[in-house]
Each structure stands twice: as C-alpha cells, then as structure tokens.
C-alpha positions in Angstrom: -5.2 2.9 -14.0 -3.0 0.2 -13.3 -3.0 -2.7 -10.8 0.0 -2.3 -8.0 0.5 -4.9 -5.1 1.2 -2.9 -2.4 2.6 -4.5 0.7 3.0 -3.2 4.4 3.1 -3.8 8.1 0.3 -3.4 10.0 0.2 -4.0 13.9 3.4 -6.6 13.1 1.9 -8.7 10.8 2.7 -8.1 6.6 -0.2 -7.2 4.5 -0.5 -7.3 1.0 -3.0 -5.7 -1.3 -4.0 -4.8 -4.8 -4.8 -1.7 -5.2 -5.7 0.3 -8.7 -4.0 3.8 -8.7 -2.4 6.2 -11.8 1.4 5.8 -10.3 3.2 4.1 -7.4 3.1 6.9 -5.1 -0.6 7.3 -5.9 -0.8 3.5 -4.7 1.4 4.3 -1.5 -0.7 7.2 -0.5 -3.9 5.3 -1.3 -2.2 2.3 1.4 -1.6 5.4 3.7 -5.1 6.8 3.6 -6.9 3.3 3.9 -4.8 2.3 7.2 -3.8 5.5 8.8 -0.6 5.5 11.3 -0.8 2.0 11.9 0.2 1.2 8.7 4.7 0.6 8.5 6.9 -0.1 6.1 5.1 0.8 2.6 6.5 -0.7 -0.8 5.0 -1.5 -3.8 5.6 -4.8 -5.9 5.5 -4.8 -9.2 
C-alpha cells in the first residue's frame, strides 16, 4: 500500500489527508467513504 495525500473541500474549507490505499482511485473512494456528500472537489497529490 502506498501513502497518497488526498485533498478536498469539506463544508468550504480544504482538507488534506494521508491516506494508505493500493491506487489513487482506491484513495479517492476511501476520502468518499470517510466524509460522505459533504465531501467536494476530490484530488490526490502525489
């Protein structure tokens, strides 16, 4: 597993987190899961 920095909006502020997944959509889906609708804008850094 490898180490992504995922970054998002959530309720207008941006929010970035590390998060351990196989792939980057793996790591966008996790961001999904974890926050639910209110979570906008997904993108990983790398």
């Amino acid at each position: 597993m490898t180490a992504y920095t995922v970054s998002a909006i959530l309720e207008g502020y941006r929010v970035e987190e590390t998060i351990h997944a196989v792939s980057i959509h793996h790591a966008i889906k996790i961001m999904k899961a974890k926050y639910g609708n209110s979570a906008r804008n997904i993108y990983v850094l790398n």
